[in-house]
C-alpha positions, 0 to 999 in steps of 0.5 A: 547366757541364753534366752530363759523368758518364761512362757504360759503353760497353756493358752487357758493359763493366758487366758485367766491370767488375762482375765485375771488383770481385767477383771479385778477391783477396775471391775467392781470397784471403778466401774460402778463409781464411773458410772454413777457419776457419769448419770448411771444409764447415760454411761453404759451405752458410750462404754459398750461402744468405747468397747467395740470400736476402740477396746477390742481393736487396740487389746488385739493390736497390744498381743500382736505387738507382745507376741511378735517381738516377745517381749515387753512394751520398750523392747517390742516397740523398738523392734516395730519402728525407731523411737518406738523404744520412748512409747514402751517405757511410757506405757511402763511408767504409767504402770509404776504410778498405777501399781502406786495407788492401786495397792492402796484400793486393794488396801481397803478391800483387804481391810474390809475381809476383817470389818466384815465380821460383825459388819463393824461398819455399822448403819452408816457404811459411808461415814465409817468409810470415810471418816472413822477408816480413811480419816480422810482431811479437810485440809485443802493441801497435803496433810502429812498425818499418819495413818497406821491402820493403813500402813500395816495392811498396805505394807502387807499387800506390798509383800504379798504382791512381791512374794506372788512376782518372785514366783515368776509367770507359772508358779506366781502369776498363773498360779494364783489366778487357776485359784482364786478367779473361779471363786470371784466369780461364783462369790460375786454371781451369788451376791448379786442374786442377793441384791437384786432380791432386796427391797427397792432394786428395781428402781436402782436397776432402772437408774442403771439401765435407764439412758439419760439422753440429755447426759449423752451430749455431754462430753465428760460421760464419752471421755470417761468410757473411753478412759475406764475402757482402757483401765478395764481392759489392761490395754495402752499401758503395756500389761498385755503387750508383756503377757501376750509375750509370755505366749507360746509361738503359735497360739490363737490370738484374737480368739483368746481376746474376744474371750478376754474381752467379753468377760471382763465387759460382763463383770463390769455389767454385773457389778454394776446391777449389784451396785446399783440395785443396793443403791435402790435398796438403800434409797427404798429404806432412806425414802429419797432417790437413787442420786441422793443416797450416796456421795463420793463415787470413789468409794461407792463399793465400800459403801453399797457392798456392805450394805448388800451384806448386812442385808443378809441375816444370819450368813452374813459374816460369812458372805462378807469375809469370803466375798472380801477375800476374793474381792481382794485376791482378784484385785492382787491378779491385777496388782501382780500384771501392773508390775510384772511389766516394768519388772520384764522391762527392766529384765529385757533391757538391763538382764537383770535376774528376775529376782533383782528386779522384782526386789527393785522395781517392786521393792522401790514401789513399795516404798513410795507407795506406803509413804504416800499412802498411809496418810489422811491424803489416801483417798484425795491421792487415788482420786487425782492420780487416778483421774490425770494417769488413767485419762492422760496417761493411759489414753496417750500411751494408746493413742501414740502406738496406733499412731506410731503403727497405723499411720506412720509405720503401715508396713509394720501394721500389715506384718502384724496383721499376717503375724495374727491371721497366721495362728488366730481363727477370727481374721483381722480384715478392713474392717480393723484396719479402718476401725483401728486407723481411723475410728480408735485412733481419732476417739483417742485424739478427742478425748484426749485433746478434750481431757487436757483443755478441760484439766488446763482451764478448770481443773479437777473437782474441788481440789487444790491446784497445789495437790492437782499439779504435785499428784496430777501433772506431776505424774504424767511429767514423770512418765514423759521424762523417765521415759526419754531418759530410759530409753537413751540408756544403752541396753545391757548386752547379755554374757 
């Protein structure tokens, strides 16, 4: 059988496919919760220097890594140093968990295209979000009540997310993104125009903007840049290591990074003014302060959006169920990247027809996912999965491959470099290697470090340890041990 791995069908279709996976609900929804929680303005300075000092270094270091090797994160690894194989399916297996709960976020959005329509949501957008939607428990463990509201919705993005896969990476992956991510942007742009126009904006824009100094010092507000960075970007867990793959042989790399990356830190700055200038419109009609308007960050673009659209007027049905929309089919962009990396692994190490795993790999996600996700836990579930995969997971995943690379492995480091400088404009000097070696790579150490005691001796908000240790350690326990075992299994030779 002869090689057959697809390719892009040009540079720019990487590119929105790239941007594509980074910009999505990561943007619009996870930004602005982070930052609201990590004191709005006290945030954004660490994360544009989470950005350039590690961001950047390690998304060029995961297209080199793809490019290369071709192929996915276990077998890209594997060909750059010995054990490398054990790195590429952790990477793999934070994807899986990651798939797991984003498809209930895209959930909810998808399900807002519908309450849009006569903003069903009402004058109270957080309570119907949490309770009258979500239904969320007050149980302190797992509360095994159904949903069904949720299931459906989430057994159809599921299907949607898998007929899009099966497509493969030109007439699926490439595809929806040529379609759908020009019309995020123009939708997006237009209602931040809108927010920013509404009473009591500036005093949002200022709790954004504005850095707390004091909040600076604290540890949590660095550890929490440095991990959304990641999440953001797709680095560290193996989805631009697998689309770099896809890339034809000569193709200019750290040019169509810095493209990547730009656009993706800009959305996020965007999302965050249209966030944060709702919340000042929503503190300006309260009478109170920005703080206090709003609890639960988790969910705050289910919050602040729709109290953007409800300050419309007459076009507000209208804005609402095409913003939704694209909201949604941009979240589906980053939802189809998560996947399609533990799909082209399994298709690298056991040849499987992409058809068979798609039906495996994504059909057996599906599974879990709905049956975890269609409870009362849903939003308890996304929140400490979220935090222990995206903090441990993710950062771990990044730390050991420039560890792996940079320190142990310079050889490979130096062949990267001319692999990159070959075909790209924009060189990677000293100033890489140092940046990379020494800054990302000690930041990483850290954080992660930080992250690990900070979750050991205290825990994780007000959960209780039974849901941290089953949905939190449990997840990295299972990308610790899946990962040693698949990487033991003898690859399938082809016939």
């Amino acid at each position: 059988m002869t090689d057959t791995r697809e390719n892009w069908t040009s540079r720019s279709g990487f590119i929105i496919a790239a941007v594509g996976s980074a910009v999505g609900l990561g943007n619009i929804w996870r930004f602005p919760y982070v930052a609201y929680e990590n004191g709005g303005g006290a945030f954004l300075i660490p994360y544009l220097i989470a950005l350039i000092t590690a961001g950047l270094p390690l998304l060029f270091l995961d297209y080199a890594v793809g490019h290369k090797s071709s192929g996915s994160p276990p077998k890209a690894y594997r060909k750059l140093f010995r054990g490398g194989e054990t790195l590429g399916w952790w990477q793999v297996c934070v994807c899986i968990i990651i798939g797991l709960y984003y498809a209930s976020v895209l959930t909810w959005a998808g399900s807002y295209v519908y309450f849009s329509i006569g903003q069903m949501w009402g004058h109270d957008p957080e309570g119907f979000f949490f309770k009258t939607y979500l239904q969320t428990s007050d149980a302190a463990g797992f509360d095994p009540r159904f949903v069904s509201h949720i299931f459906w919705p989430l057994a159809g993005i599921w299907a949607l997310t898998l007929v899009i896969l099966y497509g493969g990476v030109k007439k699926g992956v490439e595809l929806s993104n040529k379609i759908f991510m020009p019309l995020l942007f123009v939708l997006f742009t237009v209602l931040v125009i809108q927010a920013l126009r509404l009473p009591g904006a500036a005093a949002g824009l200022n709790a954004f903007f504005t850095p707390n100094w004091a909040a600076m010092m604290d540890y949590k507000v660095w550890l929490a840049a440095y991990g959304h960075t990641f999440f953001s970007l797709s680095v560290g867990f193996g989805i631009m290591v697998t689309y770099a793959s896809y890339l034809k042989p000569k193709t200019n790399l750290t040019g169509s990074g810095l493209i990547v990356g730009f656009a993706n830190a800009s959305t996020e700055i965007l999302a965050g003014i249209g966030i944060f200038a709702a919340l000042g419109f929503m503190a300006y009609t309260a009478n109170s302060n920005v703080q206090d308007v709003v609890s639960g960050g988790i969910g705050l673009a289910f919050i602040a959006f729709p109290k953007i659209i409800s300050s419309m007027g007459s076009g507000s049905d209208l804005f609402g169920f095409l913003f939704f929309t694209s909201l949604f089919v941009a979240g589906i962009s980053s939802m189809v990247s998560i996947l399609e990396v533990p799909i082209a692994a399994m298709m690298d190490k056991l040849k499987w027809s992409r058809k068979k795993a798609v039906t495996i790999v994504g059909g057996g996600s599906a599974v879990v996912s709905i049956a975890l996700f269609s409870s009362v836990n849903s939003i308890k579930l996304v929140d400490i999965i979220d935090h222990f995969i995206n903090n441990i997971g993710i950062i771990g995943g990044a730390l050991l491959s420039i560890v792996c690379i940079a320190w142990f492995k310079r050889s490979a480091l130096l062949e990267i470099k001319n692999h990159v400088n070959a075909i790209s404009t924009v060189k990677l000097g000293k100033g890489w290697d140092f940046t990379l070696t020494v800054i990302t790579s000690l930041i990483l150490l850290v954080t992660l470090a930080m992250t690990v005691y900070h979750l050991l001796m205290k825990g994780y908000g007000d959960y209780s340890a039974s849901l941290q240790w089953i949905f939190g350690w449990g997840c990295v326990m299972f990308c610790a041990v899946v990962a040693v075992i698949l990487a033991q299994m003898k690859d399938r030779e082809e016939r």
